[in-house]
N, C-alpha and C positions, 0 to 999 in steps of 0.2 A: 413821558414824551418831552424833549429838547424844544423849547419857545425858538422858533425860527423871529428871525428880523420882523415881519409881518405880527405876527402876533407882541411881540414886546413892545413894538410903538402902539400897536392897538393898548396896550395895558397900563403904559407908562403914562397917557393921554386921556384913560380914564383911572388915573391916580390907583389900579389895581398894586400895581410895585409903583413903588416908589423910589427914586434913584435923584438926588440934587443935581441940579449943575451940569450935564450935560448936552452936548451936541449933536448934530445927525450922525457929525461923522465917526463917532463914538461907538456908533450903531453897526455889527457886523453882520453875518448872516445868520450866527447861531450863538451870537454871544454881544455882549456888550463891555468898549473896552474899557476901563479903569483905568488915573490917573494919580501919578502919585505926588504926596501930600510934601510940604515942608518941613514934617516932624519927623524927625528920629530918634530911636532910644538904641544904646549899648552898652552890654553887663560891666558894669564898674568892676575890673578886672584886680582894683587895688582893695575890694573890699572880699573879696570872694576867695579862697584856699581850693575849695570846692564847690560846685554846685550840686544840694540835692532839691528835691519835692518837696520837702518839709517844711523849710526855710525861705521866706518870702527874697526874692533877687532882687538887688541895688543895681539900679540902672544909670545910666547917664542921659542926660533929654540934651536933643540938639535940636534946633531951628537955624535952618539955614536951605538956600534956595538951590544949593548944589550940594554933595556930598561924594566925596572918596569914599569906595571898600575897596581895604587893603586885600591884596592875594590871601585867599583859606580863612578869611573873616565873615561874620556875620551880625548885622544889624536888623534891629525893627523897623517899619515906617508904616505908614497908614496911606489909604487912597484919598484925594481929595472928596470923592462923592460918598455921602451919607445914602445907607439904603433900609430900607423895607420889606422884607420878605412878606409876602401873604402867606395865610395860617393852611394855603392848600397847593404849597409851592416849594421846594429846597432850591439851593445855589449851592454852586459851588464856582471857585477862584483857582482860577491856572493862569502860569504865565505866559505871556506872548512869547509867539515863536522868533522873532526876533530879535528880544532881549533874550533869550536860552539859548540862540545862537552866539552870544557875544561873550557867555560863561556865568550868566547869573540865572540863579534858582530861585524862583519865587513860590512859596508855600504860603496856604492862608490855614493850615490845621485841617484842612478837605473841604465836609459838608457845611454850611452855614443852615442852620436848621430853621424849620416855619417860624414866623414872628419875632426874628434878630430884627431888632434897629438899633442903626448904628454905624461909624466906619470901619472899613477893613484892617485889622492889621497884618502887618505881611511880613514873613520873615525872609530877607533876604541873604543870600552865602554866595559868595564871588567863588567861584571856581577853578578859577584862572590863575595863572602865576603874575601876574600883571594889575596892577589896578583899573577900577572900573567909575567913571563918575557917571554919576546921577543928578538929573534936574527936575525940581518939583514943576508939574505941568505936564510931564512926560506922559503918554500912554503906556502903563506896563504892566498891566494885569488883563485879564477878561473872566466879565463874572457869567455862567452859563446857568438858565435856570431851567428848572424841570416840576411839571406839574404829578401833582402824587394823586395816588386814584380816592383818596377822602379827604377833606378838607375834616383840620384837627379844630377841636373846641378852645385849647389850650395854645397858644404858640410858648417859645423859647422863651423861660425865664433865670436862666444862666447865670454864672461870675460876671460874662464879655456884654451883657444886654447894655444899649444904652452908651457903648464904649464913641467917646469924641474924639480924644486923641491916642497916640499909640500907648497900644496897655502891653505890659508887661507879663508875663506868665503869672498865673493865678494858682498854679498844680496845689501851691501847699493850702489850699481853700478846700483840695478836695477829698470827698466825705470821708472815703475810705483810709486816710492816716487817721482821722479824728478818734 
């Protein structure tokens, strides 16, 4: 079941999720929107021949309060809000419909699984032939939560747990090259 607006402020207010920094008008009817952060990171294209899974990626970190994406590029960045999943809860992160009308694609990797704390990292890819700017403060995600019919003993204890600023791909962490 989808947390309507009613139920999320009931939750948010008794610290059930946890979400930093937010406003009412934040608050939608079936979701809660996401603001993006001042950080960004992009694959250092001068260190790179190839990219595989194996090999940890070199990235470039940017801070700055606006950002260009060049046409058919793609950068990381993070939401300003830290969250909390409860251990009997998913999220999951889509973009607003009106930044997807302008040609940018926001992906957060799908599920955010029970007991991620942490911020979002979001990959974003301009679409467009055109460039697109970005301002930290913006509304440009929305995170939608859904309750699951057992609450788990165990939440997420992951690569991304815990992540503050934009993280970088972790694939070559995972088990199965090892």
């Amino acid at each position: 079941m989808i947390l309507s607006s009613h139920s999320l402020k009931e939750k948010l207010q008794n610290k059930e999720i946890i979400i930093n920094h937010i406003g009412d008008h934040q608050i939608q009817p079936a979701s809660i929107d996401l603001r993006l952060a001042d950080e960004f990171m992009v694959v250092d294209e001068h260190q790179h021949e190839i990219i595989d899974m194996k090999t940890p990626i070199k990235y470039r970190e940017i801070k700055a309060n606006s950002i260009v994406i060049p046409p058919k590029s793609f950068i990381l960045a993070k939401t300003m809000e830290y969250v909390e999943i409860p251990l009997d809860h998913v999220a999951f992160v889509e973009g607003r419909s009106s930044i997807g009308r302008l040609g940018l694609f926001i992906q957060n990797a799908g599920w955010i699984d029970p007991g991620f704390k942490g911020t979002i990292t979001l990959e974003l890819f301009n679409a467009c032939n055109v460039p697109i700017k970005l301002e930290s403060g913006r509304r440009i995600c929305q995170i939608v939560f859904v309750i699951m019919d057992k609450k788990l003993d165990v939440g997420y204890s992951g690569k991304y747990l815990g992540q503050i600023s934009v993280t970088g791909s972790r694939a070559h962490e995972d088990k199965e090259i090892k």
